[in-house]
Each structure stands twice: as structure tokens, then as C-alpha cells.
C-alpha positions in Angstrom: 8.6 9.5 -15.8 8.6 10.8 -12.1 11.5 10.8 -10.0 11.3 8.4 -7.4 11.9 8.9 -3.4 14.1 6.7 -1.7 14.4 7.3 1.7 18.3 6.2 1.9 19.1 9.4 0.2 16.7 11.6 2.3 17.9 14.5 3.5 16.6 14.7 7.1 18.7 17.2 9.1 16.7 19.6 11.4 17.1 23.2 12.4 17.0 21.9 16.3 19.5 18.8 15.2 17.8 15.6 16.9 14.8 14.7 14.9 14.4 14.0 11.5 12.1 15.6 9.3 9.3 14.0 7.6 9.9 13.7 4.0 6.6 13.9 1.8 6.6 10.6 -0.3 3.8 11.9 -2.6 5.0 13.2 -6.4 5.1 17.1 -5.7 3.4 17.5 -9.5 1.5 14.7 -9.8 -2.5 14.8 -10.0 -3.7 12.0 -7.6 -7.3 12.2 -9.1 -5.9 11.0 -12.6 -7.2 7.8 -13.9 -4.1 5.2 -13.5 -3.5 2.6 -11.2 -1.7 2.9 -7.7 0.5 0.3 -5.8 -0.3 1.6 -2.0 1.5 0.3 1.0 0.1 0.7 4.4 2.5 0.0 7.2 1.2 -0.7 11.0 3.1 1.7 13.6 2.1 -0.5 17.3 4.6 -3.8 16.8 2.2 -5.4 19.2 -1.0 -5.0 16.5 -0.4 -8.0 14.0 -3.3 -8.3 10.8 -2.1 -11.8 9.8 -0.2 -14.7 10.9 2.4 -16.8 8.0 3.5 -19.8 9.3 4.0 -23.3 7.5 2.1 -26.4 7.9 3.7 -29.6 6.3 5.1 -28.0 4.2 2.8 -25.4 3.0 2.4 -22.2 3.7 -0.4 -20.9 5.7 -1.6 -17.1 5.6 -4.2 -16.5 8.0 -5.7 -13.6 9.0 -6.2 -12.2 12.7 -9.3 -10.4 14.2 -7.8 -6.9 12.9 -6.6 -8.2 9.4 -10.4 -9.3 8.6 -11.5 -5.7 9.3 -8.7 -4.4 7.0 -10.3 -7.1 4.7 -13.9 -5.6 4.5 -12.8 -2.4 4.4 -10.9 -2.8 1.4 -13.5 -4.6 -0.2 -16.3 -1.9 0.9 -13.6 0.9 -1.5 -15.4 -0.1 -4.7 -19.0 0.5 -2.8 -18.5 4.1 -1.9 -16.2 4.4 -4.3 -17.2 3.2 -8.0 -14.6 5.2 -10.0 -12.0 3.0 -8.0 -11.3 -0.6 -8.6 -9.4 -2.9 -5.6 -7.1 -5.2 -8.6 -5.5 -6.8 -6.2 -4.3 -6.8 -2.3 -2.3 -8.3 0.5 -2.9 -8.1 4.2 0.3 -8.8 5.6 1.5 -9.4 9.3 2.3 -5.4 9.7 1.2 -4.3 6.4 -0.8 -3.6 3.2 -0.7 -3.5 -0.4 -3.6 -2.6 -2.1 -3.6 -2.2 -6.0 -6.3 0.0 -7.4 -7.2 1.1 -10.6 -9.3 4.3 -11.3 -11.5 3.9 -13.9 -13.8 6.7 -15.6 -17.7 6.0 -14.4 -20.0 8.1 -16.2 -22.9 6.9 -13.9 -21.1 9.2 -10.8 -19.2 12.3 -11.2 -17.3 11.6 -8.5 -13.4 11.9 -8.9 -11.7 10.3 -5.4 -7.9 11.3 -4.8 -6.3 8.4 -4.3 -5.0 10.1 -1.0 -8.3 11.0 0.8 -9.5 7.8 -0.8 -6.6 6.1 1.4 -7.5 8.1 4.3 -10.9 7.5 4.5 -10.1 3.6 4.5 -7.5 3.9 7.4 -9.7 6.0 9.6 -13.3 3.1 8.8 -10.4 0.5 10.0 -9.7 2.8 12.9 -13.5 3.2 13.8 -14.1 -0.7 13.4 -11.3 -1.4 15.8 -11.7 1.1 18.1 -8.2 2.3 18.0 -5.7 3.5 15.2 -2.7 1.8 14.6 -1.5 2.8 11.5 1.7 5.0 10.5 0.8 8.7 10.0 1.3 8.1 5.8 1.4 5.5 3.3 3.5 4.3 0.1 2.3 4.4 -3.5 3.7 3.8 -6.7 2.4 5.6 -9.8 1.7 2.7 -12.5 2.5 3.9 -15.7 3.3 0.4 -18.1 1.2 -2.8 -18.1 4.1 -4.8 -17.8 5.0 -3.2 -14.2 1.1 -3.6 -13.4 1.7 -7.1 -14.2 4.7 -7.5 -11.8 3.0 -5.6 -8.8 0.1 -7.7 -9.5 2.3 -10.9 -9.1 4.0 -9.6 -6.3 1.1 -8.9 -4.0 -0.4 -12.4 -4.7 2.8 -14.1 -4.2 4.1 -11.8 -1.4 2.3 -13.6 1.7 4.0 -16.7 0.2 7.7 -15.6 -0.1 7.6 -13.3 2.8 9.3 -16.2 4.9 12.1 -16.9 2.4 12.6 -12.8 2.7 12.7 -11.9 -0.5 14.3 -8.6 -0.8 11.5 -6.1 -2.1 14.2 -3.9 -3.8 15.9 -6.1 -5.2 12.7 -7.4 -6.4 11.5 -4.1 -8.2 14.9 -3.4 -9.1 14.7 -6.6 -11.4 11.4 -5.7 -12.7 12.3 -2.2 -14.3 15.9 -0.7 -13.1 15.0 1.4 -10.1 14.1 0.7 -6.6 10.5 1.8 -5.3 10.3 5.1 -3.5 9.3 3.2 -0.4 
């Protein structure tokens, strides 16, 4: 089991004393090539750039996409195409972020091996081409799956999470529940 990041308990004290350093939320030891699955979050940084709208309609809730969220849409499904050793599970395009769930798998057709991080990058700079401008934060979140039963969870979570999202459900509390730790996010 890894040791997990939580940002409340950063320490981000600077030598010149007014701005916080960036603290690396990637596993120090881990091997981002190895074939597991990956709960990424993808946060927007410009407030003003929304990818979807939640509102309710009698009753119901309603989760539409916007202009940018589509594009975020085909580029996550275009991942498998140049990509076949990765598989998109699952995702959610939310009004100011991501989660994308993927799953490496072996492909003995391709030798090709993607880190989940360039694979990550690659996807936010083909958004950034197709829009014409970046406005994603400089990193991302991910959680290292290691049990099916917390595969299950995330999996429930991103389909339910556009759903939920206006009843703010707390997302700590939420993975908390699932397995006794908050996410490193």
C-alpha cells in the first residue's frame, strides 16, 4: 500500500516566505507504466471556462455538456485509438473538472507501454489544441487502484457524481466510507 498525499498536511513553507511550494502528488516509487487502473482528476484553472452545466428540470437532474466539455468528450474517447494498451472504464465531465477511469491492459498486438502521466498530458494539450487555448491546472489527481472492490466504488462514483454534485456530497467523506482513508487529492 502507498502512502497517500493529502494536501491539508502539506508542508508548503518557502525559502522566500510568501508562496507555497508545489507539492508533487505523483507516488515518488511508483511505476506509472504498470498495468493497473488509475482514477485521474483533471481540474480547470480559468473560473470563467465551464465544460458542463447541472441544473434540474422537474425534478430531474439534467447534465449537459457545453461547447468545451464535448471536446473534452472526444478526446477522452480518441485515448483508446492512439492508445490501445489503455482502456477509458469510465468518466465524468464535470462543470470544472474530470475523472477519467482507465485501465491498462497488456496488448500484445503493440509494444507500446504509455505512462499514465504523458498519457494524461498528451490528452490535456489535444483539448488545448481543439480549443485554442489551455485552461487546465498545471497537474492532475490520480489514485492508484489496487482492490476491485475500490474499482467498484470509483466506478459508481464517477457515474453518479454529475447526479449528486448538487446535493454536495462530500468527496472525502465519500472515500473515507469506501476504505478508511481520504484520497490524496
Amino acid at each position: 500500500m502507498y502512502d497517500c498525499f493529502n494536501p491539508k498536511n502539506a508542508d508548503c513553507s518557502t525559502p522566500q516566505g510568501n508562496l507555497p511550494t508545489r507539492k508533487h502528488p505523483r507516488l515518488k516509487e511508483f511505476d506509472y507504466s504498470s498495468y493497473c487502473s488509475y482514477f485521474i482528476t483533471i481540474c480547470v484553472a480559468k473560473p470563467t471556462v465551464f465544460l458542463s452545466k447541472i441544473s434540474s428540470q422537474n425534478g430531474e437532474t439534467v447534465h449537459t455538456l457545453t461547447k468545451y466539455g464535448t471536446i473534452v468528450e472526444d478526446c477522452i474517447k480518441n485515448i483508446p485509438h492512439i492508445h490501445p494498451e489503455l482502456s477509458v472504464d469510465n468518466f465524468c465531465i464535470m462543470p470544472d473538472h474530470v475523472h477519467i477511469l482507465f485501465s491498462k491492459i497488456k496488448d500484445e498486438q503493440t509494444l507500446k507501454n504509455a505512462d499514465i502521466i504523458n498519457v494524461v498530458g498528451q490528452f490535456k494539450r489535444a483539448v488545448t489544441k481543439n480549443v485554442g487555448f489551455s485552461f487546465w491546472q498545471k497537474s492532475f489527481y490520480d489514485e492508484v487502484i489496487e482492490k476491485q472492490n475500490v474499482y467498484d466504488k470509483i466506478y459508481e462514483y464517477i457515474t453518479n457524481n454529475p447526479y449528486v454534485a448538487d446535493e454536495k456530497q462530500d468527496r472525502d467523506n465519500y472515500f473515507k466510507n469506501m476504505r478508511g482513508k481520504t484520497p490524496r487529492t
